[in-house]
C-alpha positions as CSV (number, residue, x, y, z in Angstrom):
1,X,10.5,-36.5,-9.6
2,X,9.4,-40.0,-9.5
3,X,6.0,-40.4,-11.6
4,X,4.9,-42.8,-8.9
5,X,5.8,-40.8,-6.1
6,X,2.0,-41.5,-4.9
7,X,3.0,-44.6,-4.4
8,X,5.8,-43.8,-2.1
9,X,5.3,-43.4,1.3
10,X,4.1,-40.6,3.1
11,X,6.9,-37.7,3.2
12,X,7.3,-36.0,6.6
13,X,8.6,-32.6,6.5
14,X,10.2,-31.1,9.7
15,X,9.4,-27.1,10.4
16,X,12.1,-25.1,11.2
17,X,15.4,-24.8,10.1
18,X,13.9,-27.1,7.6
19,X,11.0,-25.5,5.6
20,X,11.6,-22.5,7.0
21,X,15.1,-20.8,7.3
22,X,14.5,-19.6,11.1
23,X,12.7,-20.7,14.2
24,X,8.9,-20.7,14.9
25,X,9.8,-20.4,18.6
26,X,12.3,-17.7,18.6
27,X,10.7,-15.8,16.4
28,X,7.5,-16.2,18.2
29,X,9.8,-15.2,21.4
30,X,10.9,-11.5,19.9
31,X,7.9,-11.3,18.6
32,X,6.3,-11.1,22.4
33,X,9.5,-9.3,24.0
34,X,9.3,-6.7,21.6
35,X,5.3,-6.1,22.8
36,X,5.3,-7.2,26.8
37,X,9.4,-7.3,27.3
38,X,8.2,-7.5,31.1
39,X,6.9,-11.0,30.0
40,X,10.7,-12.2,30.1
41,X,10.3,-12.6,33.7
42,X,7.4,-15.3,33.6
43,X,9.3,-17.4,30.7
44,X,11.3,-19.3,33.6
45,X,7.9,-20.1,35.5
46,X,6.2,-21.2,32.3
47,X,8.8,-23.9,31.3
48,X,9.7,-25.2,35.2
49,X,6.0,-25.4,35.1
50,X,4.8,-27.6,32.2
51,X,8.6,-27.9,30.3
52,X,9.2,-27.0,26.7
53,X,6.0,-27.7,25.3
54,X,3.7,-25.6,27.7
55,X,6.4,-22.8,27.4
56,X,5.8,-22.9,23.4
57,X,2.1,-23.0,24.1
58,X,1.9,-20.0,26.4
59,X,3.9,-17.9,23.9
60,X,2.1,-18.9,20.9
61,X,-1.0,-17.9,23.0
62,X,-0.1,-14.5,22.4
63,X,1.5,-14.3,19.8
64,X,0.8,-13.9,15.7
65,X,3.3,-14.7,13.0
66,X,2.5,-13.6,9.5
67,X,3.3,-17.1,7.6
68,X,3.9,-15.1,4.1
69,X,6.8,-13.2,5.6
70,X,8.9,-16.4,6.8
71,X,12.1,-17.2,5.2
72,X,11.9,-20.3,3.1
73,X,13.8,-22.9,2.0
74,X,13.2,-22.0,-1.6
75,X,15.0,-25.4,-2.9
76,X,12.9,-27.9,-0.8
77,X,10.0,-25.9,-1.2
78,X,10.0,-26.8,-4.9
79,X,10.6,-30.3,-4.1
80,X,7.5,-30.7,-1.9
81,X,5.2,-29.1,-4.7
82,X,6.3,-31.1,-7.3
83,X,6.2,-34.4,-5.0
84,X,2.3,-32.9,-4.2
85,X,1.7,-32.5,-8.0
86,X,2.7,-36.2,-8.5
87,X,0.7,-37.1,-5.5
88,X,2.5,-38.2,-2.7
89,X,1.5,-37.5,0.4
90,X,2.8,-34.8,2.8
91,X,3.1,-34.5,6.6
92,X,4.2,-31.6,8.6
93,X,5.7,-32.7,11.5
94,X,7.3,-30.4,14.0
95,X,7.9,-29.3,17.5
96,X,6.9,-25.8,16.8
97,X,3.3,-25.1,18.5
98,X,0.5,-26.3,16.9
99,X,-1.3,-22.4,16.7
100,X,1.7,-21.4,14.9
101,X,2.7,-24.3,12.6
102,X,-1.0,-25.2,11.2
103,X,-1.1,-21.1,9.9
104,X,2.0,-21.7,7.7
105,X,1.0,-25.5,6.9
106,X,-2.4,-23.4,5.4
107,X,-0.4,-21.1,4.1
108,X,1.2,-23.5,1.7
109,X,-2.0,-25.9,0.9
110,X,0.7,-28.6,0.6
111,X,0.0,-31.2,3.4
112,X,-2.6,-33.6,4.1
113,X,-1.8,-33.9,7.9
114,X,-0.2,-31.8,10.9
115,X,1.7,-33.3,13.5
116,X,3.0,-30.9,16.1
117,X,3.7,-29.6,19.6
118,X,0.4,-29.5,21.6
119,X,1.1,-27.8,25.2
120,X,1.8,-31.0,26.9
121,X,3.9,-33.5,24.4
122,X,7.1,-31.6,22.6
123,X,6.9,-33.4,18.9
124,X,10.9,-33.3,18.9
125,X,13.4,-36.2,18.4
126,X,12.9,-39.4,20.0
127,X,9.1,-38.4,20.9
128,X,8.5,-37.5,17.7
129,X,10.1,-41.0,16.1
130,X,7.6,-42.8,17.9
131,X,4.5,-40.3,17.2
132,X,5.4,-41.0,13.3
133,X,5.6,-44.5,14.1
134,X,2.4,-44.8,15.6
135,X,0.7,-42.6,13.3
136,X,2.0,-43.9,9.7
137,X,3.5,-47.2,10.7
138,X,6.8,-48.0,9.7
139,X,7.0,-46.9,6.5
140,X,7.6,-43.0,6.1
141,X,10.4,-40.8,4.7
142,X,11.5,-37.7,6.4
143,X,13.4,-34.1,5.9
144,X,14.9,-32.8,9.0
145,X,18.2,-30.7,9.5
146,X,19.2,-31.6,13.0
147,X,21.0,-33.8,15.0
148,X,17.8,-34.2,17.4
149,X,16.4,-35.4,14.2
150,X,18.6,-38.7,14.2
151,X,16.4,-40.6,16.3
152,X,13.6,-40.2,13.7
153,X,15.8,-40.8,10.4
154,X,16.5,-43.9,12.1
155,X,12.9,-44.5,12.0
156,X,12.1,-43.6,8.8
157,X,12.4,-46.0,5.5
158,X,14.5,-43.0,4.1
159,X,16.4,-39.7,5.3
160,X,16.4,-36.3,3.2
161,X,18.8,-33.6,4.0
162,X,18.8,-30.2,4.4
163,X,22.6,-30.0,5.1
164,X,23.1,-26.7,7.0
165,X,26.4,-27.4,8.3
166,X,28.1,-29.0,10.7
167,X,29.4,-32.5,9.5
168,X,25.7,-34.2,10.1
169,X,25.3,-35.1,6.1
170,X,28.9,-37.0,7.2
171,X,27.3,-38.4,10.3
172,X,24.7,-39.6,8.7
173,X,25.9,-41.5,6.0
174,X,28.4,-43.2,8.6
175,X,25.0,-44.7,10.5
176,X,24.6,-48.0,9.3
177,X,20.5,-47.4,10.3
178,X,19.6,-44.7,8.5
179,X,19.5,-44.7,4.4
180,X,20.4,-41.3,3.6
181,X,18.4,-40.1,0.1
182,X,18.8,-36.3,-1.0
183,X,20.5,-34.0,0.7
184,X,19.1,-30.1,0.0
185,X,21.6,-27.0,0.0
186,X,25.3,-26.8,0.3
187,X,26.5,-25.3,3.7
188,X,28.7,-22.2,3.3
189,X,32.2,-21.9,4.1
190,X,33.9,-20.5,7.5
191,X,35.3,-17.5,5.8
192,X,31.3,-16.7,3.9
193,X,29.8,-17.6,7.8
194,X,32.4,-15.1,9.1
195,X,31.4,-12.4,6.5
196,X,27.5,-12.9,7.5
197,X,28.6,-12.7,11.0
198,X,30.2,-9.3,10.2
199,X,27.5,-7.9,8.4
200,X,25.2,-8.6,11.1
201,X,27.3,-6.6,13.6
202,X,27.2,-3.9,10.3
203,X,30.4,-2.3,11.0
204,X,30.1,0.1,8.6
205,X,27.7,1.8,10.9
206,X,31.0,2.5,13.2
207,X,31.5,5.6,10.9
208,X,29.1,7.0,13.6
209,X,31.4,5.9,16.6
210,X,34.1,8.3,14.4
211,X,32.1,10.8,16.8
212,X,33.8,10.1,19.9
213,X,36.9,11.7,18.0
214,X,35.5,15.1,17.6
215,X,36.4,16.3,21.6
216,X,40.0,15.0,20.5
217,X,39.7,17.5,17.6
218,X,38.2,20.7,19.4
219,X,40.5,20.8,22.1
220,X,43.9,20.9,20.3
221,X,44.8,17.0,22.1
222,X,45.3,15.2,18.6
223,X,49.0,15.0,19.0
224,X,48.6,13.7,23.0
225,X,49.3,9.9,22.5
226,X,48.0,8.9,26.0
227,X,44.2,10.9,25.1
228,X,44.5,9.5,21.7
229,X,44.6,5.8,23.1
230,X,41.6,6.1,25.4
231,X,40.1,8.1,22.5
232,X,40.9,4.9,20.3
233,X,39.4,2.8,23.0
234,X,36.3,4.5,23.2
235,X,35.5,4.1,19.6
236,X,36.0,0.6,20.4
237,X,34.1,0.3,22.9
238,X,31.5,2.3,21.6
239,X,31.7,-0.2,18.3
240,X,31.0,-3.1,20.6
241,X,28.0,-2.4,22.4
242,X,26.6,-0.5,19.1
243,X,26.7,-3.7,16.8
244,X,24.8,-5.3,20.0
245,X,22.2,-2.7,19.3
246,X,21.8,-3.4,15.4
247,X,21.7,-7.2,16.5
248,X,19.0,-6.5,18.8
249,X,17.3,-3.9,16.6
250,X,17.4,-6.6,13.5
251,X,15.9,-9.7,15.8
252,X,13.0,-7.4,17.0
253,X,12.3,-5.8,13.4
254,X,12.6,-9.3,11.4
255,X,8.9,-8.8,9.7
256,X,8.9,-5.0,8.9
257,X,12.9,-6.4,7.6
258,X,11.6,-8.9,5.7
259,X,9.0,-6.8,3.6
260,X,11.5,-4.1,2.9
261,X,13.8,-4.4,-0.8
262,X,17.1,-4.0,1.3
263,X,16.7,-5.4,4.8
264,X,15.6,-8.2,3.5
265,X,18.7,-9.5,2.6
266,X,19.8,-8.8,6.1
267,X,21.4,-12.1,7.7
268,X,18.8,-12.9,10.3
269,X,15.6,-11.7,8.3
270,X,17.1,-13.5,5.5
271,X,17.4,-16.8,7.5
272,X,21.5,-16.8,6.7
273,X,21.9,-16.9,10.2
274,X,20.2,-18.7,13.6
275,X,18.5,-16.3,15.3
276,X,19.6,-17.6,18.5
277,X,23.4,-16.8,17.6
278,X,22.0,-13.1,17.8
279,X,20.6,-13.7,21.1
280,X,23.7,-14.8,22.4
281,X,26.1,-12.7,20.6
282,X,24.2,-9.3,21.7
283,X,24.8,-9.5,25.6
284,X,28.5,-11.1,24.9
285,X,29.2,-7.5,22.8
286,X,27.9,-5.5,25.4
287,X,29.9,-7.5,27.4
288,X,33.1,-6.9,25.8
289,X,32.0,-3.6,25.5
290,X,31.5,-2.5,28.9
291,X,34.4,-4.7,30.3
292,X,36.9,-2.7,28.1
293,X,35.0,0.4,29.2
294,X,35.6,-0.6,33.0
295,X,38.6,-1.8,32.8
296,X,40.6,1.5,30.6
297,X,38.7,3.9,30.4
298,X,37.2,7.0,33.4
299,X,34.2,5.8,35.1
300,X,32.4,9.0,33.5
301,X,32.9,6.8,29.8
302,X,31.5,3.9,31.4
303,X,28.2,6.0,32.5
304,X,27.9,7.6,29.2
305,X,28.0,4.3,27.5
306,X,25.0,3.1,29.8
307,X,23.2,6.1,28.9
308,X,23.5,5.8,25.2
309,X,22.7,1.7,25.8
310,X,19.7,2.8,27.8
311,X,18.8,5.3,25.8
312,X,19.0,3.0,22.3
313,X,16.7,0.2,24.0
314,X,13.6,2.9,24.8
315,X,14.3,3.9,21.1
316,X,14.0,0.3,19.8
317,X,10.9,-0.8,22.1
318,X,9.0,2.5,22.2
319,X,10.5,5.4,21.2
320,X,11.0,5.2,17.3
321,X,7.8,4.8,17.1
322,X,6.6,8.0,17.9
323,X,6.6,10.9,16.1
324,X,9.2,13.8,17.0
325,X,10.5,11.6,19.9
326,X,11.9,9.4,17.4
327,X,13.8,11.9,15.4
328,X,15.4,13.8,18.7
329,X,16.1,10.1,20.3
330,X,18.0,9.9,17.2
331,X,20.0,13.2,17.6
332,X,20.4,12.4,20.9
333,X,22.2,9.5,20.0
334,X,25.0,11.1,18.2
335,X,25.3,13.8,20.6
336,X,26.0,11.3,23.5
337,X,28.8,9.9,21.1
338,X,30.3,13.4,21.7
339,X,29.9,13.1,25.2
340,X,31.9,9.9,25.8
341,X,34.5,11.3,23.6
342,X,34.7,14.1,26.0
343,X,34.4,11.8,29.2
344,X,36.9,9.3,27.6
345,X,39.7,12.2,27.5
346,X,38.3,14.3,30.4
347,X,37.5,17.1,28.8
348,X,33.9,19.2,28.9
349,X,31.5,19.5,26.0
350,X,31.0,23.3,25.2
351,X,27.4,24.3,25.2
352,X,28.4,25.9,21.7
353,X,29.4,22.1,20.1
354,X,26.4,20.5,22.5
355,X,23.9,22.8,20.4
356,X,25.1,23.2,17.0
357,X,25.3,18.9,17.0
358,X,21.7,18.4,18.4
359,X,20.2,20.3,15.6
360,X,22.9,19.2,12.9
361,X,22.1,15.5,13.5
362,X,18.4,16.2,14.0
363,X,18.3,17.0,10.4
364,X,20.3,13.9,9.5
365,X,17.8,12.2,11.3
366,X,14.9,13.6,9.5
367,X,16.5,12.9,6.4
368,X,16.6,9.0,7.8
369,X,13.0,9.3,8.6
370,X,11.9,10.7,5.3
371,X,13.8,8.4,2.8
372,X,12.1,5.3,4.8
373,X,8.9,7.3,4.7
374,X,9.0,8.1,1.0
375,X,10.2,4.0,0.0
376,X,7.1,3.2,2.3
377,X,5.2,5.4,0.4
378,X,6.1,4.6,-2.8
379,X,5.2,0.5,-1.7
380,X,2.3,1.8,-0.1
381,X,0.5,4.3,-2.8
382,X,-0.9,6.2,0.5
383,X,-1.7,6.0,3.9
384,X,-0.1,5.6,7.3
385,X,3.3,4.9,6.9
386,X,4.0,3.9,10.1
387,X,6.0,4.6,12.8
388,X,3.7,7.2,13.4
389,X,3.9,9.3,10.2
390,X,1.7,9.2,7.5
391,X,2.5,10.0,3.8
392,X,1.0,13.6,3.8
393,X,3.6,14.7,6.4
394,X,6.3,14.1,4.3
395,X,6.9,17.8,3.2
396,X,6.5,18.6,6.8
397,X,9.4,16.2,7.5
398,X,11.3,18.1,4.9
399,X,10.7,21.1,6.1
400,X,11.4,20.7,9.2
401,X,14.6,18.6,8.3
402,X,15.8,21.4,6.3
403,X,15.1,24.6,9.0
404,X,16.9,22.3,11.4
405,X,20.1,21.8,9.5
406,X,20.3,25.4,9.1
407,X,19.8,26.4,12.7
408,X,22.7,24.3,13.0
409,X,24.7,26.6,10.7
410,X,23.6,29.6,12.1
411,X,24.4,28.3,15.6
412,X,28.5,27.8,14.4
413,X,27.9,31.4,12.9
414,X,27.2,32.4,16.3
415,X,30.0,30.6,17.7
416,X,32.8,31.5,15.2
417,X,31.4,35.3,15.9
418,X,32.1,34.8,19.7
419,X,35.3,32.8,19.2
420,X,36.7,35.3,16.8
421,X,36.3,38.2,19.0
422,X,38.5,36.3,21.7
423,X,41.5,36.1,19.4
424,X,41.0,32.4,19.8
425,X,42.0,31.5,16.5
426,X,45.1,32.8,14.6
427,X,43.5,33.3,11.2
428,X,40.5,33.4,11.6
429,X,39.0,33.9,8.3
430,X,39.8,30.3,7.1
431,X,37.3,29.2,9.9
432,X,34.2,31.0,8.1
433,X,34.5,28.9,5.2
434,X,32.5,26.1,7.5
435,X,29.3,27.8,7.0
436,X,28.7,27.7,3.9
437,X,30.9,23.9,3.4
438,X,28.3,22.5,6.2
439,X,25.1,23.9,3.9
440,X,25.9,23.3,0.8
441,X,26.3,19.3,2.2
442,X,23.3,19.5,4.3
443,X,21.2,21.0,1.2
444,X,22.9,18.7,-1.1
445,X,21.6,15.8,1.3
446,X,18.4,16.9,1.6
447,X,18.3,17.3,-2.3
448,X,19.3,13.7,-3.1
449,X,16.8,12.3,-0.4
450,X,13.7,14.4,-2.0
451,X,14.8,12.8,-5.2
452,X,14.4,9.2,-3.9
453,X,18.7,9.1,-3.9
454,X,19.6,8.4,-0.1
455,X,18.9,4.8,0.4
456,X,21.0,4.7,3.6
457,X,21.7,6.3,6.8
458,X,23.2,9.6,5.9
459,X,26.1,9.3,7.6
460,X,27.5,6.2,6.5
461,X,26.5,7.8,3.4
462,X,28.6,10.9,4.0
463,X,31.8,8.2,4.7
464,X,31.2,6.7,0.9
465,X,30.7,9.7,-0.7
466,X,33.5,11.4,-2.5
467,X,31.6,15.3,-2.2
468,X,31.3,14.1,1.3
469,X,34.4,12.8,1.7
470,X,36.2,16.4,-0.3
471,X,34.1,18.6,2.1
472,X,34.9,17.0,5.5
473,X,38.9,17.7,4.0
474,X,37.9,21.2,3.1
475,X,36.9,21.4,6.9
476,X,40.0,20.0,8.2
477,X,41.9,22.2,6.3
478,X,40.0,25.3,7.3
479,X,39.8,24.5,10.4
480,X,44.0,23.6,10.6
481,X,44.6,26.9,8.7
482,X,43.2,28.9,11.1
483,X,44.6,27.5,13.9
């Protein structure tokens, strides 16, 4: 840094995508869907009414964003705090609402002035050129990372960088009226974008849509190459609309995301990604999801699938957090997996498999709930632990986790009993080795999460796992022996 940067001009210092590796106004967006999502209705009337800048106003209004849990740009940060130390003066100037930028310009104690959105002006592009202009004469520098920013760049003595793709730092240093200084960050790659992109849809959670497979399995159709196509559909299908749930999930839980070891690093809580490319990309999923559904599969799939979506969206904006409602919303959700497996072939759930698959994946679910309960409590040294549990029920979560899991074996005791006694199976000795396969892995599960071992949902876990992995082939080959 320049020892006489205090005699440079005043350095203005755009907001988001800038300082911050997200947007004030989406963020500020989920942040009031995710508490009035009936609001969505009145967002149309607030911006025909006063445009962009009232809109921005009215959410901020009732809104609060926590400025320590933003994602930012770590690289430029340093650069402002060094160019402070040497004493040049810093201007925020952005488009974002003033009652949400001037929190994180406090938050940072590193400029002298705020210049932003009010409710009637929107402090973006050309507008903004001429506020600096009027407000710090001609001479000024300034750090956007938009092409809405070129109006200003043009305005300003001197134009810093933060290149987040896109050709611009090329565009830029092709326009004969802007003088292009530093240019922070390196933009990634199209294969690295891809890969975020995939993570976000996380499909290693479609281990769960392995579900709609299990109908297939239980009725003897594996080898019937039409049922095993709209069985391969389904999971498809299923996949789709499911990653459109973890998008949505991940854009409504970005600052309980951001404070956590793990999610933190998850695309959009990380700022890797623009939040509004999940806004976009969750109704095109369900989209394709449904669409396929419609289009190849029996209606009866298509109405499961609209349950389960239904279903998923009371979980994310009510349900999980309350306690018990959480935990059977949960179960409930891999059950209904079952049920479009069944639909998508045309076959009927047996109240046997409908029972023994509630309470199995209740206990998965607990074991879900109390790993993220005993991390919180850990972090927390006490106390509510949210989502409607507190530290102190954590044995009852156990408990309760565990006496589920085996009312789930007990129930396939039941039901190997019955089926036995109808000749249904040829050998049927082989079959009672699933008792005491499914216990061991559900004690063994519940083992490694009391010891602070399942950092995961348990069954992705049980699809990496090799004792997972041996015991589900232990089952097949039961299961195929005795038939």
């Amino acid at each position: 840094m320049n020892s006489k940067s205090g005699d440079l001009p005043p350095l203005c210092v755009d907001l988001d995508g800038t300082l911050i590796r997200s947007d004030l106004l989406v963020e500020s967006l989920l942040v009031l869907l995710k508490a009035r999502p009936w609001l969505l209705l009145v967002l149309p009337w607030w911006l025909l009414r006063g445009g962009k800048a009232h809109l921005k106003r009215q959410i901020a209004r009732r809104v609060r964003l926590d400025p320590a849990t933003l994602p930012y740009n770590e690289e430029l940060l340093a650069y402002l705090r060094e160019a402070r130390a040497a004493g040049r003066e810093l201007v925020l100037a952005t488009a974002s609402d003033d009652l949400l930028a001037r929190p994180v310009a406090d938050y940072l104690g590193l400029f002298t002035r705020v210049e932003t959105s009010d409710g009637r002006a929107n402090l973006s592009g050309a507008a903004k050129a001429r506020h600096l202009r009027e407000q710090l004469g001609a001479a000024f520098d300034y750090v956007g990372d938009h092409r809405k920013d070129i109006p200003v760049w043009e305005a300003a003595r001197e134009a810093l960088l933060v290149d987040n793709g896109g050709g611009l730092a090329q565009r830029l240093a092709g326009n004969e009226r802007i003088r292009l200084g530093r240019v922070f960050g390196a933009p990634r790659g199209p294969w690295q974008r891809l890969g975020l992109y995939l993570r976000a849809l996380r499909l290693h959670q479609w281990a769960k849509n392995t579900l709609v497979f299990i109908p297939l399995l239980t009725s003897y159709h594996l080898t019937d190459a039409p049922l095993l196509l709209n069985a391969v559909l389904a999971f498809l299908a299923f996949g789709l609309v499911a990653s459109a749930v973890y998008l949505v999930n991940d854009l409504l839980d970005l600052a309980a995301d951001r404070a956590h070891p793990q999610k933190s690093r998850r695309p959009f809580a990380a700022g890797d990604l623009p939040l509004l490319h999940g806004l976009l990309l969750a109704p095109l999923l369900i989209a394709l999801g449904f669409g396929l559904s419609l289009a190849l599969l029996p209606r009866g799939f298509s109405v499961t699938l609209a349950a389960y979506l239904a279903t998923t969206t009371a979980y994310s904006f009510y349900l999980k957090r309350k306690f018990g409602l959480d935990v059977l919303t949960l179960a409930g959700l891999y059950t209904v997996r079952i049920f479009a497996g069944a639909a998508a072939i045309g076959v009927v759930v047996s109240d046997w498999l409908l029972a023994f698959s509630m309470f199995f994946f209740m206990s998965l679910a607990l074991v879900k709930r109390f790993s993220e309960l005993r991390a919180l409590a850990q972090r927390a040294g006490g106390g509510p632990a949210g989502r409607g549990y507190f530290v102190d029920d954590l044995p009852l979560v156990a408990n309760i986790g565990v006496s589920t899991g085996m009312i789930a074996v007990l129930v396939l005791v039941l039901y190997l009993h019955e089926q036995i006694g109808l000749g249904v199976y040829a050998q049927p000795a082989w079959m009672w080795l699933l008792c005491p396969i499914i216990a061991h892995w559900l004690l063994r599960v519940w083992m490694l999460a009391w010891r602070g071992q399942m950092d995961e949902d348990p069954v992705v876990f049980a699809v990496r796992d090799r004792q997972s992995q041996l015991a589900a082939g232990l089952i097949l080959a039961a299961a195929w022996l005795a038939i």
